[in-house]
C-alpha atoms as a printed R data frame, in Angstrom:
    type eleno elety resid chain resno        x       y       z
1   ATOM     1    CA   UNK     A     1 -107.288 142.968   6.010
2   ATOM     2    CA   UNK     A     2 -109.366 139.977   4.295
3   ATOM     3    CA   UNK     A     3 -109.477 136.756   5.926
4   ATOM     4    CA   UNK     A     4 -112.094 136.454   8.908
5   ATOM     5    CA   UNK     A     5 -115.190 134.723   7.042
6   ATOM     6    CA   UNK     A     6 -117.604 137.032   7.663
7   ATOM     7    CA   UNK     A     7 -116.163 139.463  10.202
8   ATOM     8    CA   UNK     A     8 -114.549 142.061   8.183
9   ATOM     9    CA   UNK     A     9 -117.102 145.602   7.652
10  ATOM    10    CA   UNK     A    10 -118.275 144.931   4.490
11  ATOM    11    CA   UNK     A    11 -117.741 148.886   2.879
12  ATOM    12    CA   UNK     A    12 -113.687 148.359   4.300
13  ATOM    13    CA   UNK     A    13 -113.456 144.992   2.390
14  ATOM    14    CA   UNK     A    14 -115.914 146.452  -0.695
15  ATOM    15    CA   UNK     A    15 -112.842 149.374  -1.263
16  ATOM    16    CA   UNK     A    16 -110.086 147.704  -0.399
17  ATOM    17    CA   UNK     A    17 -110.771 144.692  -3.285
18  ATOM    18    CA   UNK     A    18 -111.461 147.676  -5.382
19  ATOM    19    CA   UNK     A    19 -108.129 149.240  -4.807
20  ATOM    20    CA   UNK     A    20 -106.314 145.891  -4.911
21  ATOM    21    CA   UNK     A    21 -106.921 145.701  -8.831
22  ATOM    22    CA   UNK     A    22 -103.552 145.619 -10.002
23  ATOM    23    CA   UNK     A    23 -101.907 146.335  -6.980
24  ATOM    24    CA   UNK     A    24  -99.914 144.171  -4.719
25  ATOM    25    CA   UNK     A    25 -101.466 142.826  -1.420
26  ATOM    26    CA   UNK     A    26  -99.008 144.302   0.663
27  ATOM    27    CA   UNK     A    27  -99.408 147.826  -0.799
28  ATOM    28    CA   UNK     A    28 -102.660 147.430  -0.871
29  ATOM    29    CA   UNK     A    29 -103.473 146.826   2.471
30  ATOM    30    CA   UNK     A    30 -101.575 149.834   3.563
31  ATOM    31    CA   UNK     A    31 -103.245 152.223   1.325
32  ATOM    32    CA   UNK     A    32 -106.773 151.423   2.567
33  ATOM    33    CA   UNK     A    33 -105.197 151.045   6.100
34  ATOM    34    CA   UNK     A    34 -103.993 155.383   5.357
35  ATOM    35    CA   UNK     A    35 -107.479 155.692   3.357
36  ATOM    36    CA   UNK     A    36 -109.653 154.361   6.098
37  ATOM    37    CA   UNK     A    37 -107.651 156.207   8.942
38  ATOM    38    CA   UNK     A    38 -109.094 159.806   7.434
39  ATOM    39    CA   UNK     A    39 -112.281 158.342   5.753
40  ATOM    40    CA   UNK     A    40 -114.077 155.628   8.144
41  ATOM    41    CA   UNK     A    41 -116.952 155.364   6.756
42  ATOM    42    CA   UNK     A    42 -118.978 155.344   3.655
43  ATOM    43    CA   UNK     A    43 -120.138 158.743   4.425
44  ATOM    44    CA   UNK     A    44 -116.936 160.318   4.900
45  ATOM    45    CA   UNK     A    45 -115.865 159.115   1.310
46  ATOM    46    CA   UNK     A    46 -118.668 159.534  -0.650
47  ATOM    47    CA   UNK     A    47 -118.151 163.564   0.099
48  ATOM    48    CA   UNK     A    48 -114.500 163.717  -0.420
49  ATOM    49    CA   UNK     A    49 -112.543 165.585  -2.217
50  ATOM    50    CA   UNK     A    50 -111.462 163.761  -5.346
51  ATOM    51    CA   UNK     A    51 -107.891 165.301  -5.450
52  ATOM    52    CA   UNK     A    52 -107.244 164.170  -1.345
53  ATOM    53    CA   UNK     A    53 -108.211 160.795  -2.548
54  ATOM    54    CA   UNK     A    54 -105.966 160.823  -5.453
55  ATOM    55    CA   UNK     A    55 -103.169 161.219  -3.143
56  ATOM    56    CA   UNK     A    56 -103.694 159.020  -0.581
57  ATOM    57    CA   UNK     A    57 -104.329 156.089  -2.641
58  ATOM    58    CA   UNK     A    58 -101.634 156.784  -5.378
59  ATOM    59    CA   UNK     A    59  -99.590 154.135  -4.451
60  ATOM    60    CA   UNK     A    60 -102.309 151.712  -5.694
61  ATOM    61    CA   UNK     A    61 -101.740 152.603  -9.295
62  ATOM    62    CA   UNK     A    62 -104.319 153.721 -11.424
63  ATOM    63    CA   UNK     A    63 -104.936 156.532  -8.482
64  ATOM    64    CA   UNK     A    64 -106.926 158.738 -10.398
65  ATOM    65    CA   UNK     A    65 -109.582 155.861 -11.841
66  ATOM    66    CA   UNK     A    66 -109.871 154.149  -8.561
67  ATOM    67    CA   UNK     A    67 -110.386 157.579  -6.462
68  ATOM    68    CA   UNK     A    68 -113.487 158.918  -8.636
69  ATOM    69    CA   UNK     A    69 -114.646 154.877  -8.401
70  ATOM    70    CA   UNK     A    70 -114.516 154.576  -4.555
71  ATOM    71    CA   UNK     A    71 -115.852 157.754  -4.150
72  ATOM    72    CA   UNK     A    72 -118.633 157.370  -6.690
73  ATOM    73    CA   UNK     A    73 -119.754 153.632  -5.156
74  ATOM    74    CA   UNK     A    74 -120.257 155.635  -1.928
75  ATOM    75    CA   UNK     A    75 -122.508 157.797  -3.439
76  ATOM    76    CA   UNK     A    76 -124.341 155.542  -4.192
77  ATOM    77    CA   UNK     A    77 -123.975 153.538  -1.074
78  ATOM    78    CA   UNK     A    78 -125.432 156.555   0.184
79  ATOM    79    CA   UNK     A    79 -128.276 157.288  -1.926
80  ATOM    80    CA   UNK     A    80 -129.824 153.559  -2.339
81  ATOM    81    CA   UNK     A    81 -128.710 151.504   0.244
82  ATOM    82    CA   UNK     A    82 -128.586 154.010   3.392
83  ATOM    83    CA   UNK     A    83 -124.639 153.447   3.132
84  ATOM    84    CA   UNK     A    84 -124.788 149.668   3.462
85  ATOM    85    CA   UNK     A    85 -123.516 147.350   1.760
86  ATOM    86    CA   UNK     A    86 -125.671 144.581  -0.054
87  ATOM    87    CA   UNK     A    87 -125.218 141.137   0.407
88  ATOM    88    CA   UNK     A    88 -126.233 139.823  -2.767
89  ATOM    89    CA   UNK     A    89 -124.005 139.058  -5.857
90  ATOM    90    CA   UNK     A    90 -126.549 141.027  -8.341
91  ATOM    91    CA   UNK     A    91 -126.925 144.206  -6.641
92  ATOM    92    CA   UNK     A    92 -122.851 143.890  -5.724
93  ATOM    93    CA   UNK     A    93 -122.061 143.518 -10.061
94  ATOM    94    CA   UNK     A    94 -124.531 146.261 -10.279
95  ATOM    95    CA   UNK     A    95 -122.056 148.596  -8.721
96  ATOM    96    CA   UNK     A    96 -119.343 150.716 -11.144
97  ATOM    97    CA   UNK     A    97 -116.414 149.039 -10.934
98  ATOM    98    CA   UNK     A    98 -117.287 145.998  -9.306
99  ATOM    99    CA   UNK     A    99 -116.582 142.625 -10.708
100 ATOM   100    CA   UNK     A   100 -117.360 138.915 -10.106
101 ATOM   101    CA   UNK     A   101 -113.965 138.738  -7.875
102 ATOM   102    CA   UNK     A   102 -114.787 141.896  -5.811
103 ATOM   103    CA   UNK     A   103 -118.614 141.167  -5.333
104 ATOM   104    CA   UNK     A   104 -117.190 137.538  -4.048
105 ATOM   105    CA   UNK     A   105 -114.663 138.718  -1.782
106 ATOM   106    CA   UNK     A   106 -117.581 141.030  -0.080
107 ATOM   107    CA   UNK     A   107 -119.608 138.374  -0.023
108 ATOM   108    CA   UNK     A   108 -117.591 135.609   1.643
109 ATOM   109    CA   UNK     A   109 -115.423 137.839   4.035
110 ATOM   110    CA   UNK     A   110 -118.010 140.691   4.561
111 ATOM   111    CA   UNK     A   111 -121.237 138.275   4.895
112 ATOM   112    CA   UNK     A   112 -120.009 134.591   5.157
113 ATOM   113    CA   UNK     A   113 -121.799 133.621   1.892
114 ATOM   114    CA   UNK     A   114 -120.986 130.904  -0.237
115 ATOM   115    CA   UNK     A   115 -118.534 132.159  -3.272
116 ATOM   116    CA   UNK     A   116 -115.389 131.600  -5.128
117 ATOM   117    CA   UNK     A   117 -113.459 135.014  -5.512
118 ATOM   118    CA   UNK     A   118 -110.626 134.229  -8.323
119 ATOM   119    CA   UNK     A   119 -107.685 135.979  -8.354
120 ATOM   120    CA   UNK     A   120 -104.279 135.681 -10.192
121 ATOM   121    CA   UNK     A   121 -103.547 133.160  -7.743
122 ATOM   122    CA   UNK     A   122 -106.770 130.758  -8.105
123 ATOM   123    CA   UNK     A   123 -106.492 131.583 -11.488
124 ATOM   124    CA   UNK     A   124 -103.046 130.216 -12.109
125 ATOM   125    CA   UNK     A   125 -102.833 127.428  -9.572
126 ATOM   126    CA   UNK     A   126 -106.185 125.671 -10.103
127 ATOM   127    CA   UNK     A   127 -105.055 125.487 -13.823
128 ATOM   128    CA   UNK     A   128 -101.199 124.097 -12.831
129 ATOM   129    CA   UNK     A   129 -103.040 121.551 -10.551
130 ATOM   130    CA   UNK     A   130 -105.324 120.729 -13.640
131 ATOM   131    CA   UNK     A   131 -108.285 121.137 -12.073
132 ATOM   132    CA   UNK     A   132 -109.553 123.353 -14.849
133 ATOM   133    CA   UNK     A   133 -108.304 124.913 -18.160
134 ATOM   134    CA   UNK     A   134 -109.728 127.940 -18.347
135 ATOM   135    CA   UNK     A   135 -108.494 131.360 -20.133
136 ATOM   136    CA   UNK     A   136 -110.057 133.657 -17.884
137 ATOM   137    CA   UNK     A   137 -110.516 134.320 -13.830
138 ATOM   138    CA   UNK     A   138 -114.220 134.239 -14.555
139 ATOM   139    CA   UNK     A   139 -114.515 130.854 -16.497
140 ATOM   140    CA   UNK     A   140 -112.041 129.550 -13.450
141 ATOM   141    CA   UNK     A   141 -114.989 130.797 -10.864
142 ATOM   142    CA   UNK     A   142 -117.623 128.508 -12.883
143 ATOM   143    CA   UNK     A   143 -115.613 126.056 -13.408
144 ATOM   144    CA   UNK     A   144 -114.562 125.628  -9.769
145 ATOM   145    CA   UNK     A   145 -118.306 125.748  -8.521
146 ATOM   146    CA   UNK     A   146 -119.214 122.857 -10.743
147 ATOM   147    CA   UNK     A   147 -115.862 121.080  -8.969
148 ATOM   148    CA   UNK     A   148 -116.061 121.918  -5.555
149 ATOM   149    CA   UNK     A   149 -118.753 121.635  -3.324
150 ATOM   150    CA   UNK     A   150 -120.438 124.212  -1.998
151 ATOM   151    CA   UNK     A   151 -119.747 123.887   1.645
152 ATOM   152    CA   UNK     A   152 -115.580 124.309   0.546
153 ATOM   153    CA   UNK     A   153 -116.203 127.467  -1.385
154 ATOM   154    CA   UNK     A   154 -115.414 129.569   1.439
155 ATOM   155    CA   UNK     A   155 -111.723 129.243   2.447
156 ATOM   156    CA   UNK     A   156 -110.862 128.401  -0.912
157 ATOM   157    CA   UNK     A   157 -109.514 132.077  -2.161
158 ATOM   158    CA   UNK     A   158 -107.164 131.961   1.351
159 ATOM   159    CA   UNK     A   159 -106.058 128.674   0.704
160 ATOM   160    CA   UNK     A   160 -104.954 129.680  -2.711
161 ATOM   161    CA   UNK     A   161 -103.094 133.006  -2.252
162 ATOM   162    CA   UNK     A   162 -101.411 131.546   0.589
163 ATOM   163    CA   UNK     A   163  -99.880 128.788  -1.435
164 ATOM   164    CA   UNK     A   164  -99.387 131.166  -4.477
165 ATOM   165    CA   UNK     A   165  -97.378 133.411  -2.633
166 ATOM   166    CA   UNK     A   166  -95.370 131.396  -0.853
167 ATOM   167    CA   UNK     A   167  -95.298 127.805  -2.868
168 ATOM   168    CA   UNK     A   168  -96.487 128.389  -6.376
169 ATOM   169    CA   UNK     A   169  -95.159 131.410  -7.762
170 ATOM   170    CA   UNK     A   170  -95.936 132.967 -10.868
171 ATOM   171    CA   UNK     A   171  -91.974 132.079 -11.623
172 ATOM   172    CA   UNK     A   172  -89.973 129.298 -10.139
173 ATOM   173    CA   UNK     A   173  -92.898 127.755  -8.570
174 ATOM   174    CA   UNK     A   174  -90.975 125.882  -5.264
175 ATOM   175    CA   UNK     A   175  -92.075 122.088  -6.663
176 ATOM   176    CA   UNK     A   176  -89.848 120.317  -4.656
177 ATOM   177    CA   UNK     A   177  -91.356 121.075  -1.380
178 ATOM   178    CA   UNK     A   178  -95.063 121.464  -2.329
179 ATOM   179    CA   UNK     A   179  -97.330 119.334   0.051
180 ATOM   180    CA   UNK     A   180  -99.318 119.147  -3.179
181 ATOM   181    CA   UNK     A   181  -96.801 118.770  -5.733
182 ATOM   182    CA   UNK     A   182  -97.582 114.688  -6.342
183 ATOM   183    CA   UNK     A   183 -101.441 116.208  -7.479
184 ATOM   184    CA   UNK     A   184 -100.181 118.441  -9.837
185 ATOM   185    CA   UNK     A   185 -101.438 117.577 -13.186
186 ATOM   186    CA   UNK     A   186  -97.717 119.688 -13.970
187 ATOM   187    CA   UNK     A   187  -96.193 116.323 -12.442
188 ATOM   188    CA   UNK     A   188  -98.468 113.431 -13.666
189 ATOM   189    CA   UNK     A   189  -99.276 114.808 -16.829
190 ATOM   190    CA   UNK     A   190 -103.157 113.921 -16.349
191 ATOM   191    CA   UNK     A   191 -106.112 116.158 -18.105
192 ATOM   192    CA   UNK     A   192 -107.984 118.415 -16.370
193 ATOM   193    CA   UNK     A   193 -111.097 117.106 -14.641
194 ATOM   194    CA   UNK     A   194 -113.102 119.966 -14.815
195 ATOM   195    CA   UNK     A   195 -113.497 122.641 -18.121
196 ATOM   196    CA   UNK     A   196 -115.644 125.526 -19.030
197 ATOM   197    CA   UNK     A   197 -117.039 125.118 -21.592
198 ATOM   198    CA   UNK     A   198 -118.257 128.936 -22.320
């Protein structure tokens, strides 16, 4: 569903990251892929019945929250922005709901612009490598922007999930045949090069 800098429709990848929040990729993308087969649009959604939501998307988790939050967003989709999407991280955070990892997934696979979303997996594996020690997804995000140059940000959430999914796992991380795995601060027992220091 996400992946195609700048080519996926930026409401589809705005409620989708919404309805990923504690919910597993795979299920994930086959709840919006259900969702978006009935509702399209932003249109569609924002007059929906909350309860038809609720049912569609309860696979998810947190059905109930996440219905009255997609549908509410397109309200006001609607209402201010002629059911667009903005493209700018402000008016994105300004939205219920909508965090610093949602507003950056929009934003670099809706609109091709330069940002760092941080999930569990960038989280976790940019602290392993010892790239950072941070506590938090967002302190990762600052911390990494301050590391990597700009003209990287983009592929860097990809890059990450990829090898978190399939290399370094939460549990039993597969060390032995990581590409990576002589750069891991886990291995050479070096401190981080980059902090946050809020």
């Amino acid at each position: 569903m996400l992946g195609n800098f700048g080519n996926d429709d930026p409401w589809q990848t705005l409620i989708a990251t919404i309805l990923s929040a504690r919910s597993r990729d795979e299920t994930t993308e086959v709840v919006a892929r259900e969702l978006f087969a009935i509702y399209p649009d932003c249109a569609s959604l924002a007059a929906a019945p909350v309860r038809k939501v609720e049912k569609l998307i309860k696979r998810s988790g947190f059905y109930k929250t996440k219905a009255r939050r997609i549908i509410n967003v397109s309200k006001i989709l609607m209402a201010q922005y002629d059911g667009k999407v903005p493209a700018d991280m402000d008016s994105l955070l300004a939205l219920p709901g909508v965090g610093r990892k949602t507003a950056s997934c929009v934003l670099v696979f809706a609109f091709s612009t330069s940002a760092i979303p941080v999930d569990t997996h960038v989280h976790r594996i940019s602290n392993r490598l010892g790239w950072v020690r941070t506590k938090t997804p967002e302190k990762t995000e600052f911390a990494l922007r301050k590391l990597i140059q700009e003209t990287d940000w983009l592929p860097i959430n990809d890059l990450f999930v990829f090898h978190g999914k399939n290399i370094c796992k939460p549990i039993r991380p597969l060390c032995t045949i990581c590409s990576i795995e002589q750069f891991c601060a886990k291995r050479i027992k070096k401190k981080p090069v980059a902090r946050s220091r809020s």
